[in-house]
N, CA, C and O atoms as CSV, one atom per row, in Angstrom:
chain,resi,resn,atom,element,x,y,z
A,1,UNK,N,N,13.207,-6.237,12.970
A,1,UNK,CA,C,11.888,-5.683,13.213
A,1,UNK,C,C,11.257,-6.331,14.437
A,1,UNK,O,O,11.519,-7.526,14.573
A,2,UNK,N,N,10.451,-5.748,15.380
A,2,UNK,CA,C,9.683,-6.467,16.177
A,2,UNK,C,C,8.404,-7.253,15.877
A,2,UNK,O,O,7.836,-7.345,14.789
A,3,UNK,N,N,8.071,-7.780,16.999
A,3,UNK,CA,C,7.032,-8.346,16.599
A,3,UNK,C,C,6.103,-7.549,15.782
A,3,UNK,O,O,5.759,-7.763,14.620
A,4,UNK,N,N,5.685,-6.416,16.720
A,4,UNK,CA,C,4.109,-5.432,15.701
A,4,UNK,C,C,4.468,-5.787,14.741
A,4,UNK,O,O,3.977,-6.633,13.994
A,5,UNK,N,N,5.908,-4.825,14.577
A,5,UNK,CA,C,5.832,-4.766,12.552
A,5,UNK,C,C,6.020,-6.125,11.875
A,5,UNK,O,O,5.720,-6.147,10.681
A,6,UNK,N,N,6.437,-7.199,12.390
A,6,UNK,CA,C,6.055,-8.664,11.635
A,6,UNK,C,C,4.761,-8.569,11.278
A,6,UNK,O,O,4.545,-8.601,10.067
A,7,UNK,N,N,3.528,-8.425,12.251
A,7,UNK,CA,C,1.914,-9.074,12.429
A,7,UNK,C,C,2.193,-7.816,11.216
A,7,UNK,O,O,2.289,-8.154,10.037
A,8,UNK,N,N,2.295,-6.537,11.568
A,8,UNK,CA,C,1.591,-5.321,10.035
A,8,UNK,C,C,2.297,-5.925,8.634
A,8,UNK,O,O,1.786,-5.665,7.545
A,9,UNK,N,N,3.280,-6.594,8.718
A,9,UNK,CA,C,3.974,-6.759,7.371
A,9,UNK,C,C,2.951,-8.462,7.256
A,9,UNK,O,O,2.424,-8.650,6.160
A,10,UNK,N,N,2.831,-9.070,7.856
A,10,UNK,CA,C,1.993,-10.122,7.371
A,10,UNK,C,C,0.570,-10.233,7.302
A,10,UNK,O,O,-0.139,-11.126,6.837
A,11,UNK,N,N,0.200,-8.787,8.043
A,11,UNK,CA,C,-1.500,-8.354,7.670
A,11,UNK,C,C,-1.247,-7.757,5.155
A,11,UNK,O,O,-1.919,-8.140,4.197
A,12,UNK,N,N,-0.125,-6.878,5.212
A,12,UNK,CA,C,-0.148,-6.277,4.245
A,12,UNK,C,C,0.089,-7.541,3.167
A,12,UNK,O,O,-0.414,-7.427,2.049
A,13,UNK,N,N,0.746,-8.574,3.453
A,13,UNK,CA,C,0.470,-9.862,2.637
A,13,UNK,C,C,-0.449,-10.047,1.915
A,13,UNK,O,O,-0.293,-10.329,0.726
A,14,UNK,N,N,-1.810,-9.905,2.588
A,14,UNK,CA,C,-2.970,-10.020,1.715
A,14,UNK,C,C,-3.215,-8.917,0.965
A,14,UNK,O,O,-3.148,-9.387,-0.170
A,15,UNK,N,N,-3.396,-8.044,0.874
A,15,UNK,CA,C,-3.204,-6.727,-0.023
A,15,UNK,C,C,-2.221,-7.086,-0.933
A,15,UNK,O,O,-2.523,-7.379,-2.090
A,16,UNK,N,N,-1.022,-7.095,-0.513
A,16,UNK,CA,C,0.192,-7.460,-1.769
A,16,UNK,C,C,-0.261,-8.584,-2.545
A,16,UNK,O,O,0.116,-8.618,-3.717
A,17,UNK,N,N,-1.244,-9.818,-1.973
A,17,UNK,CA,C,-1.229,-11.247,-2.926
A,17,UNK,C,C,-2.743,-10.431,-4.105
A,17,UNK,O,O,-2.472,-10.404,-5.305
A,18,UNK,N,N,-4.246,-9.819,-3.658
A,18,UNK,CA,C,-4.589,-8.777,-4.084
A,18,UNK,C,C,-3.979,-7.887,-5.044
A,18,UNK,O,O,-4.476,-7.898,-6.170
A,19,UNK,N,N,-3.269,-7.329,-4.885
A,19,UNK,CA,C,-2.147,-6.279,-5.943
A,19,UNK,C,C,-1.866,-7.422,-7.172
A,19,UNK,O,O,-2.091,-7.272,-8.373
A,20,UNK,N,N,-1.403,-8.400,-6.608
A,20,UNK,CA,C,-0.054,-9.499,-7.641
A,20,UNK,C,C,-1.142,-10.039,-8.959
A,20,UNK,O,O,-0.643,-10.731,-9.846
A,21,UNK,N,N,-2.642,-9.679,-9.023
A,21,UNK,CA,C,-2.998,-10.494,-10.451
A,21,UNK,C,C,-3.078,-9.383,-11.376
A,21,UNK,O,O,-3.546,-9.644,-12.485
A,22,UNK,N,N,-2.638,-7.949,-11.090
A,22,UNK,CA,C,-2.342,-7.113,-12.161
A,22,UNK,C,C,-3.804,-6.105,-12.043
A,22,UNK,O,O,-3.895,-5.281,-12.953
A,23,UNK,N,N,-4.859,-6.102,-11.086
A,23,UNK,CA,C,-5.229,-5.228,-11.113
A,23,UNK,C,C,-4.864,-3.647,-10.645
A,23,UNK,O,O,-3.707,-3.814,-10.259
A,24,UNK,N,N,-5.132,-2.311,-10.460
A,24,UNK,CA,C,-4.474,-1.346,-10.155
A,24,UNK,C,C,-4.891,-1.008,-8.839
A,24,UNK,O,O,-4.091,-0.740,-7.943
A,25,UNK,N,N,-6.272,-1.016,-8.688
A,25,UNK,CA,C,-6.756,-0.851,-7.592
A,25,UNK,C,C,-7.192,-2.106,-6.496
A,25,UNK,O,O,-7.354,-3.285,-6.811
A,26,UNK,N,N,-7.315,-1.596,-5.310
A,26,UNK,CA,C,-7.367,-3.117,-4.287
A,26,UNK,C,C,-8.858,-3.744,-4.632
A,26,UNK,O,O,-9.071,-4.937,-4.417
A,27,UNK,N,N,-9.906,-2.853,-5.193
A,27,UNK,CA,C,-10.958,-3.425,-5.655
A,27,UNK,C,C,-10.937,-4.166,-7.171
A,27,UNK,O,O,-11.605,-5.140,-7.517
A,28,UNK,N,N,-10.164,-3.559,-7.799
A,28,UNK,CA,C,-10.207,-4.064,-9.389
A,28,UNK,C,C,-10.082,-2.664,-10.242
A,28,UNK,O,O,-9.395,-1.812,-9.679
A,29,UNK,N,N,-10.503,-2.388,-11.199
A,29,UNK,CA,C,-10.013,-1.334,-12.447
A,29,UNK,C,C,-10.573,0.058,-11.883
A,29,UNK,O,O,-10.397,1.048,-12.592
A,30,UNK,N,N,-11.371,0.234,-10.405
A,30,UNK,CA,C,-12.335,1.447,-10.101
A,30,UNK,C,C,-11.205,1.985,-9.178
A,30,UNK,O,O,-10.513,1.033,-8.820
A,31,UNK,N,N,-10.833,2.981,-8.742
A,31,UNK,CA,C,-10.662,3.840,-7.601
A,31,UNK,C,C,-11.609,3.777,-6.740
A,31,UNK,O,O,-12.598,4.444,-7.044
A,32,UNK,N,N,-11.684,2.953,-5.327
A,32,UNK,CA,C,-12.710,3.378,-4.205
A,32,UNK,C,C,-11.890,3.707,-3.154
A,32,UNK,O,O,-10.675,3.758,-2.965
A,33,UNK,N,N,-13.135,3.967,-2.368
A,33,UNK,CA,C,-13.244,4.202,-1.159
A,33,UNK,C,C,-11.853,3.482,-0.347
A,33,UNK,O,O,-11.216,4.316,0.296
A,34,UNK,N,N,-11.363,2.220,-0.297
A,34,UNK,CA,C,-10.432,1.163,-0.183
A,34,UNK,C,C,-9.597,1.926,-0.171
A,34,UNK,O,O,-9.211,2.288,0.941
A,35,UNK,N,N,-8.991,2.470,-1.302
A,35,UNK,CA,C,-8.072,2.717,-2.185
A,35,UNK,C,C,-7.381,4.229,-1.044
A,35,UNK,O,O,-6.321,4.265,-0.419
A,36,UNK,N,N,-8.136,4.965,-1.115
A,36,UNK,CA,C,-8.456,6.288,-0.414
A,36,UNK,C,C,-8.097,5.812,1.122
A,36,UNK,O,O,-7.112,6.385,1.587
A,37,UNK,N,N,-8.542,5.150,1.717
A,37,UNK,CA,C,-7.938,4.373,3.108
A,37,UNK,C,C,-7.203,4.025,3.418
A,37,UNK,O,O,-6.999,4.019,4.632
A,38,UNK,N,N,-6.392,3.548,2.614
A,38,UNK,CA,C,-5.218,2.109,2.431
A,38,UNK,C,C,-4.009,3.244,2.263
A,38,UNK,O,O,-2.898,3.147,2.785
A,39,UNK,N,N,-4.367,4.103,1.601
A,39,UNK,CA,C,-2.799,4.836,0.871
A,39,UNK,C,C,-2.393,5.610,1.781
A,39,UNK,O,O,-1.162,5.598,1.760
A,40,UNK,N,N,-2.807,6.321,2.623
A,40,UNK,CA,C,-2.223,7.007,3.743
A,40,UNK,C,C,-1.626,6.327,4.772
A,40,UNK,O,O,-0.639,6.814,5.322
A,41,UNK,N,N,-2.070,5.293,5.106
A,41,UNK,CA,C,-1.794,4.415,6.251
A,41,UNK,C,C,-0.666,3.547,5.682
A,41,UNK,O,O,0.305,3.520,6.438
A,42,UNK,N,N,-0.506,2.739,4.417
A,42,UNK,CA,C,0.866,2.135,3.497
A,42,UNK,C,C,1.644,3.645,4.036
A,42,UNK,O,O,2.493,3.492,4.915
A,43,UNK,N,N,1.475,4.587,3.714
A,43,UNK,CA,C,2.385,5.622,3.014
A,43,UNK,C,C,3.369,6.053,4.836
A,43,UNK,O,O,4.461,6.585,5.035
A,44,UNK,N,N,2.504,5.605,5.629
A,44,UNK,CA,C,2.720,5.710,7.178
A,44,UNK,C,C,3.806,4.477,7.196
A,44,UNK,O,O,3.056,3.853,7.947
A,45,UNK,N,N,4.446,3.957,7.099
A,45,UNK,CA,C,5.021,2.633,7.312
A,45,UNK,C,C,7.015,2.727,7.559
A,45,UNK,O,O,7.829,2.112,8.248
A,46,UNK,N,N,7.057,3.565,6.812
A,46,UNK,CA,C,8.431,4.243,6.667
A,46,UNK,C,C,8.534,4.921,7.918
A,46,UNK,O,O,9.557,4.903,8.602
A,47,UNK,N,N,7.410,5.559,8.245
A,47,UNK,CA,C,7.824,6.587,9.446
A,47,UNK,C,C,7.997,5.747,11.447
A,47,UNK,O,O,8.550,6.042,12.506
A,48,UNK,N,N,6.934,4.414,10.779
A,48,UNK,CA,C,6.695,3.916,12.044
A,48,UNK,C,C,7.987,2.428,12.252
A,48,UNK,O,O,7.972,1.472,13.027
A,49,UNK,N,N,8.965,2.835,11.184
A,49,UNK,CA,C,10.053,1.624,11.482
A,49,UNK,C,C,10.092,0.443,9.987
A,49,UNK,O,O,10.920,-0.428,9.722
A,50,UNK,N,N,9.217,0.742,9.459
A,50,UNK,CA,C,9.271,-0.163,8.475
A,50,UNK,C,C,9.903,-0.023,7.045
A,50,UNK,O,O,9.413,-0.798,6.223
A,51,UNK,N,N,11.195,1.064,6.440
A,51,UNK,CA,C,11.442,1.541,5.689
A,51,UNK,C,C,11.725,0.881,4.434
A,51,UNK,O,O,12.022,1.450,3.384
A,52,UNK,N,N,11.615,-0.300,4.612
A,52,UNK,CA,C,11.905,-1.496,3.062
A,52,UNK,C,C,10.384,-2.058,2.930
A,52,UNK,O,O,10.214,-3.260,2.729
A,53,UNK,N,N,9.412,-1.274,3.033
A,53,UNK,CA,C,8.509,-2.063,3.042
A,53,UNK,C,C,7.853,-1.933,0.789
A,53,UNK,O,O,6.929,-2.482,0.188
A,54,UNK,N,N,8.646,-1.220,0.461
A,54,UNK,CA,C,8.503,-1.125,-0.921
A,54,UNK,C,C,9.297,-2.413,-1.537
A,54,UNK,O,O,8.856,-3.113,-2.449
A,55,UNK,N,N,10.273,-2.558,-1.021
A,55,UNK,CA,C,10.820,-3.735,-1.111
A,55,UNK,C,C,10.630,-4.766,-0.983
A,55,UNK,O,O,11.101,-5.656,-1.691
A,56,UNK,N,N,9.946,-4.902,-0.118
A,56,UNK,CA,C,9.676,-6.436,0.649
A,56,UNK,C,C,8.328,-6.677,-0.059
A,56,UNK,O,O,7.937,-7.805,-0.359
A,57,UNK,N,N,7.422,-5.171,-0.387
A,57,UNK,CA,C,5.859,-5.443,-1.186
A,57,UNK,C,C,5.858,-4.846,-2.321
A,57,UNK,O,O,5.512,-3.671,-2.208
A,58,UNK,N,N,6.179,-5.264,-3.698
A,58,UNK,CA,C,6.648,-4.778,-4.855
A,58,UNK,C,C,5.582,-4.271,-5.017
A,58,UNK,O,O,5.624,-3.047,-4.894
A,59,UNK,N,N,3.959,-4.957,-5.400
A,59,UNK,CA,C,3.114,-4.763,-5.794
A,59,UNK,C,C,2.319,-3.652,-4.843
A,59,UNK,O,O,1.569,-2.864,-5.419
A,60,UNK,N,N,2.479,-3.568,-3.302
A,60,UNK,CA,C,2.044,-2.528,-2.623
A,60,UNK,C,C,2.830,-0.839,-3.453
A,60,UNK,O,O,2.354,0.257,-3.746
A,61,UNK,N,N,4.384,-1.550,-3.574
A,61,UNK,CA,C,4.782,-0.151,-3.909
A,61,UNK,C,C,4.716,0.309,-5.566
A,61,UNK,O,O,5.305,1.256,-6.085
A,62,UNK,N,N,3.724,-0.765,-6.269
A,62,UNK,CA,C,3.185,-0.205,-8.171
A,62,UNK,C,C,2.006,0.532,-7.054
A,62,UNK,O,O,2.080,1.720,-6.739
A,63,UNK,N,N,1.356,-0.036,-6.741
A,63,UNK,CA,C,0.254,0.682,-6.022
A,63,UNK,C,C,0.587,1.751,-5.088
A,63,UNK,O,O,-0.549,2.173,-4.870
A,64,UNK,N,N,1.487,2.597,-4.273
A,64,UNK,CA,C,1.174,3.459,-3.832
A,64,UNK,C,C,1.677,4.279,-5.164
A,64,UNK,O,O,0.970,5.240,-5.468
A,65,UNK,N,N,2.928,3.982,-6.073
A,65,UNK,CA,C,2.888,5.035,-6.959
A,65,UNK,C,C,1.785,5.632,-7.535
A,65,UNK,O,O,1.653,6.846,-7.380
A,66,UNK,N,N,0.882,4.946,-8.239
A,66,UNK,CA,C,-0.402,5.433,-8.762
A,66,UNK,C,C,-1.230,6.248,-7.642
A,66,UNK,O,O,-1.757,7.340,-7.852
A,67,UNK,N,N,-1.265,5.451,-6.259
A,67,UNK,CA,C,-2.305,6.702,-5.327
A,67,UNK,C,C,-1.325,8.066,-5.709
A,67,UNK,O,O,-1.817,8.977,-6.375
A,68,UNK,N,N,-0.121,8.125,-5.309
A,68,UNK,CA,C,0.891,9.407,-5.489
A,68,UNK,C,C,0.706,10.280,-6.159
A,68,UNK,O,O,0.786,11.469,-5.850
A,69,UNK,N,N,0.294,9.596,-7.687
A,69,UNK,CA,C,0.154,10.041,-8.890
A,69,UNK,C,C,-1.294,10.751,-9.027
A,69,UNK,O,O,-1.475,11.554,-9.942
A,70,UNK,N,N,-2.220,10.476,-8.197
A,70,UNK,CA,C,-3.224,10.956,-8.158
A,70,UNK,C,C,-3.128,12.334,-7.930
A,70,UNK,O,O,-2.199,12.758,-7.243
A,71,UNK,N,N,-4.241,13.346,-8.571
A,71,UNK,CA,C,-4.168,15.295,-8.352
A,71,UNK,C,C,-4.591,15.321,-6.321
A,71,UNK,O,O,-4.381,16.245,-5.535
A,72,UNK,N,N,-4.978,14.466,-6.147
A,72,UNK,CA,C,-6.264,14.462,-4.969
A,72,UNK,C,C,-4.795,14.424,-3.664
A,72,UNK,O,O,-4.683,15.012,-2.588
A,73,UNK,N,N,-3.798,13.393,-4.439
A,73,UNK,CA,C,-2.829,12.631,-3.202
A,73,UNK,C,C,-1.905,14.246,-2.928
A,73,UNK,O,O,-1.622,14.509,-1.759
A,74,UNK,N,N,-1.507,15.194,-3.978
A,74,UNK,CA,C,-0.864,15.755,-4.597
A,74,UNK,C,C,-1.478,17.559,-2.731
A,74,UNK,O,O,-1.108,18.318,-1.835
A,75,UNK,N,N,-3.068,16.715,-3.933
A,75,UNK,CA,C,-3.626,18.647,-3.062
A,75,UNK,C,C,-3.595,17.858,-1.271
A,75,UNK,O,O,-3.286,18.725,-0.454
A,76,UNK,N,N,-3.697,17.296,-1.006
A,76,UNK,CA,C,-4.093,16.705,0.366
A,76,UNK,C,C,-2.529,16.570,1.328
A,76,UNK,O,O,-2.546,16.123,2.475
């Protein structure tokens, strides 16, 4: 990987350490605004070179399943 995608995979660190105490959402038990931001741009990561990034962020990838799972992720 190059540099960028090092700095984006060690920006998503904090989000993943966030994810790791078992809440669902990046705020806690609510769906926000966050949540709605974050998932398109994770979901971008595969396309821009980063294709293990489910791998490398377990807890990013419990969390995009649930955005996925959403009716909203589904119609959009």
């Amino acid at each position: 990987l190059g540099e960028r995608h090092l700095v984006l995979l060690e920006k998503m660190g904090t989000m993943e350490a966030q994810l790791a105490d078992g809440r669902p959402w990046l705020c806690g038990d609510q769906f926000t605004l966050a949540d709605i931001a974050l998932g398109p741009r994770v979901d971008m990561f595969p396309i821009i070179g980063i294709a293990d990034i489910y791998e490398r962020l377990p807890h990013i990838a419990k969390f995009m399943e649930r955005v996925k799972a959403r009716p909203s992720w589904a119609a959009s």
